[in-house]
C-alpha positions as CSV (number, residue, x, y, z in Angstrom):
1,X,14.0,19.7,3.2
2,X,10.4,18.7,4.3
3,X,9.4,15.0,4.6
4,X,6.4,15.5,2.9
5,X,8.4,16.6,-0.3
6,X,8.0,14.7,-3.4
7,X,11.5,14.0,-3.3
8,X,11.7,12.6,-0.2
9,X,8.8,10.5,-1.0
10,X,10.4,8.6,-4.0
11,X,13.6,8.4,-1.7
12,X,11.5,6.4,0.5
13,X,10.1,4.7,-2.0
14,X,13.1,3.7,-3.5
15,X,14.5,3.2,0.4
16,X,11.8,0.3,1.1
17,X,12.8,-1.5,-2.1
18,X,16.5,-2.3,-0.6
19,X,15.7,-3.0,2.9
20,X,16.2,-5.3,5.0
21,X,15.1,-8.9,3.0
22,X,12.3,-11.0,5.1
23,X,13.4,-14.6,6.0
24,X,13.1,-17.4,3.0
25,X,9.4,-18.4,2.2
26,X,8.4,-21.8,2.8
27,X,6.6,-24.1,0.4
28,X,3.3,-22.8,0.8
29,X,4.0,-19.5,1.5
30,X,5.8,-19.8,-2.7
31,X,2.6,-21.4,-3.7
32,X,-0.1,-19.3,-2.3
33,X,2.5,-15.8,-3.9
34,X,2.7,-16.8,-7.3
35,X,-1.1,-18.5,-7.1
36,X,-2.0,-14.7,-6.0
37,X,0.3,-13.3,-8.7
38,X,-0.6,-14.9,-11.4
39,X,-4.5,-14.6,-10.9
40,X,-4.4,-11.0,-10.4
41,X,-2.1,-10.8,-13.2
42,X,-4.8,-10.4,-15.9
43,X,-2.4,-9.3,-19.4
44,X,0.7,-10.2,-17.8
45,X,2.2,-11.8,-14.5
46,X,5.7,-9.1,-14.1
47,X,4.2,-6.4,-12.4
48,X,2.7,-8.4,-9.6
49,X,5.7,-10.3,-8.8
50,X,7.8,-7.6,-9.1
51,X,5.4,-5.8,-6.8
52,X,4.9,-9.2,-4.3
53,X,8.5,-10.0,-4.2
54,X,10.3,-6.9,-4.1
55,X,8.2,-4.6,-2.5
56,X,5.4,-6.5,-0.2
57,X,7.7,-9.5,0.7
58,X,10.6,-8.5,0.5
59,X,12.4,-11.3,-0.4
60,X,14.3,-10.1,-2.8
61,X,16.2,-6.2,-3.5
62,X,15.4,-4.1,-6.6
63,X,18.8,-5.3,-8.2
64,X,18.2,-9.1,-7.3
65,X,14.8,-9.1,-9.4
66,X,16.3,-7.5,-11.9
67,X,19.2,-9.8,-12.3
68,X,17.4,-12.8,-11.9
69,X,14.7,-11.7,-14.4
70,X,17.6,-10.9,-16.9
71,X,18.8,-15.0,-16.6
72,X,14.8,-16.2,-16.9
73,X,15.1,-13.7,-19.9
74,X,18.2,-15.4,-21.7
75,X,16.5,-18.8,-20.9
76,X,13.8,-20.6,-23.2
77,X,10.1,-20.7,-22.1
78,X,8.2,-18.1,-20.9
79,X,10.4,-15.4,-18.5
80,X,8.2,-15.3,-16.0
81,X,7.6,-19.3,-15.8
82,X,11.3,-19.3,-15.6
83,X,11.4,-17.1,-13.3
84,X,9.2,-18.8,-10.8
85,X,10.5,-22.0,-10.8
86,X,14.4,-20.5,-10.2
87,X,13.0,-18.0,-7.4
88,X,11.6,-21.2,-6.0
89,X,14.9,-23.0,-6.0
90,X,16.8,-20.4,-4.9
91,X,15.1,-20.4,-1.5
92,X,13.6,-24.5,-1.5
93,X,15.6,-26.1,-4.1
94,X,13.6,-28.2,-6.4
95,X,10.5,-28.7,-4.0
96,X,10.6,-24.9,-4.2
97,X,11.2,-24.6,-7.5
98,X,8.1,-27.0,-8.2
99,X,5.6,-25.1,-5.6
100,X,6.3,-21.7,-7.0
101,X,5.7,-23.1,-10.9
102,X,2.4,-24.6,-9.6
103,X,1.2,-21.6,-8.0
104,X,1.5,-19.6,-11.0
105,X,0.4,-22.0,-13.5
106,X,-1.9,-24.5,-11.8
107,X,-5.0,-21.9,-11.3
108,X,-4.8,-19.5,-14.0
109,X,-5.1,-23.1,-16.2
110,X,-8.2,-23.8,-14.1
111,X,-9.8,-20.9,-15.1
112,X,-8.9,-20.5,-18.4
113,X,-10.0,-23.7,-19.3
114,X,-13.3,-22.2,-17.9
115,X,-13.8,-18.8,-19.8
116,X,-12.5,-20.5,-22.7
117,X,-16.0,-22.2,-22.6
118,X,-17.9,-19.3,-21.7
119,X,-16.0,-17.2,-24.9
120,X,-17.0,-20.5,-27.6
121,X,-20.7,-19.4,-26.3
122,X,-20.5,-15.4,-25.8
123,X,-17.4,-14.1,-27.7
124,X,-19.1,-12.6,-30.5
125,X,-21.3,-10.2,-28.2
126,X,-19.6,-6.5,-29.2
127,X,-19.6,-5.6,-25.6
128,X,-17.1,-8.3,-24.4
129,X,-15.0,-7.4,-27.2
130,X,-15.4,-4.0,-25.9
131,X,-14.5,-5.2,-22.8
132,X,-11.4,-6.9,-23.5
133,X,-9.8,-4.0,-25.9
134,X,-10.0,-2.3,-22.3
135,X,-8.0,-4.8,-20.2
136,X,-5.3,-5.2,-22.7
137,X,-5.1,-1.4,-22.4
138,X,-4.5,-1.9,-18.6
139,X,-2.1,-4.3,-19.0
140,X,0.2,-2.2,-21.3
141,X,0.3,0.9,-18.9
142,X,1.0,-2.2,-16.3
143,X,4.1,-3.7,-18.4
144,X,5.1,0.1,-18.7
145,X,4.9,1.1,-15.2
146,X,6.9,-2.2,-14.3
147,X,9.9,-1.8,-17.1
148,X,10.5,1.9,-15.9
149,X,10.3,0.6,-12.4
150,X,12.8,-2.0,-13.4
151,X,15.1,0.6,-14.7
152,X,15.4,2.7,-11.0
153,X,18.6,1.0,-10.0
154,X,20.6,1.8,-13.2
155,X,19.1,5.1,-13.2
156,X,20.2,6.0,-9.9
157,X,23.7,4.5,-9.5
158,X,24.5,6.8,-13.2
159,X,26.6,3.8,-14.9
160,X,27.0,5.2,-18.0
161,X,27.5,1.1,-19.9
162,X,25.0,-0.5,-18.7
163,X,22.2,2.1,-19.4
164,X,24.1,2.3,-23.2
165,X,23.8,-1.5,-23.9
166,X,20.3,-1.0,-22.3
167,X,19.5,1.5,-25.2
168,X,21.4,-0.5,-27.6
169,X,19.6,-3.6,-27.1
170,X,16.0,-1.7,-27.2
171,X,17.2,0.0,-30.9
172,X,18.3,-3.6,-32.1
173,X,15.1,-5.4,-31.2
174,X,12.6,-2.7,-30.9
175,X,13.6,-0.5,-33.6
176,X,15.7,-2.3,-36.0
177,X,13.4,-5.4,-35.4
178,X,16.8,-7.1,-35.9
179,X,16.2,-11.3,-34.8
180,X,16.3,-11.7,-30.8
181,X,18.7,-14.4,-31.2
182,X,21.3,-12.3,-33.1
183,X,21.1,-9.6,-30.4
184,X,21.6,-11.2,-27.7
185,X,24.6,-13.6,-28.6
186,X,26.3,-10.4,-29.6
187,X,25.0,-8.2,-26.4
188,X,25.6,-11.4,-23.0
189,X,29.5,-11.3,-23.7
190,X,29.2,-7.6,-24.4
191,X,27.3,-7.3,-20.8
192,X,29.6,-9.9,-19.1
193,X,32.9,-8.3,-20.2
194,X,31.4,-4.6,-19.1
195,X,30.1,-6.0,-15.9
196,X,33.7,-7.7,-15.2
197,X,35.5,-4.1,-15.7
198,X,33.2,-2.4,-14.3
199,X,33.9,-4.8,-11.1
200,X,37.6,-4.9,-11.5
201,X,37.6,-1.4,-11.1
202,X,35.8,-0.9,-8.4
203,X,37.7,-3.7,-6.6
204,X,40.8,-1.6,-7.3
């Protein structure tokens, strides 16, 4: 089979997600990443980090984003605040924890607080309006990209559970608009107990 063949290409791609992780980041290093994230991250932060920390760092695998996104998702707040301040931790601890959550939040804050002023004066002109219908365009084919993305792993290890609570859980909330909290209290010790088996087995 040639190199140059598509498959080969997304078995690369896939290949350079699980490599060998880079060493820790240090306190800066967390602050500048999810500063750079989050201001590029116009219509929603989870594509760039998954891009910065799985793919150009390095710092974590494909299945240890996912996993530790699935926590920040289960936890109140925001997911990806959560999910800065615990990346942060797991490498710094709580000084970590604290530079990473700066980085995201501190500039975006800074200039938001500046267009905010600048829409008060200009928001009703049609072409800004124009304009911003576009970007939240952008950011949905983003959010796409980033969920299918997200969904690699599963896809390629064919685990028939997981990718059926997967679907479950997207009816319950996206289809049967059935209330978050419901479906999740009823899917965690659904995923735990699969994940356990699933484990056991394995193990055997």
């Amino acid at each position: 089979m040639s190199l140059d063949s598509p498959s080969a290409a997304s078995s690369g791609s896939y290949m350079s997600e699980v490599a060998v992780q880079a060493p820790p980041p240090g306190l800066i290093a967390l602050f500048f990443a999810f500063a750079k994230m989050s201001l590029a991250g116009f219509g929603g932060v989870l594509p760039f980090a998954r891009r910065a920390i799985v793919e150009q760092h390095r710092w974590m695998s494909a299945d240890e984003f996912n996993e530790t996104f699935a926590l920040c998702h289960f936890l109140p707040g925001p997911n990806i605040v959560n999910l800065s301040f615990v990346f942060g931790s797991r490498f710094r601890g709580l000084k970590g924890g604290l530079a990473a959550f700066l980085g995201l939040v501190g500039p975006p804050m800074v200039l938001v607080m500046g267009l905010a002023v600048l829409y008060a004066h200009f928001g009703d002109i049609p072409v800004l309006r124009r304009i911003l219908a576009g970007i939240s365009c952008a950011a949905v084919g983003l959010l796409v990209a980033t969920v299918f993305r997200m969904m690699m792993p599963l896809l390629k290890r064919r685990e028939v559970p997981p990718l059926v609570l997967m679907v479950a859980v997207f009816a319950g909330i996206g289809l049967a608009r059935w209330p978050l909290q419901i479906v999740l209290l009823v899917a965690i010790p659904i995923s735990l107990a699969v994940t356990f088996l699933m484990q056991k087995r394995a193990s055997s």
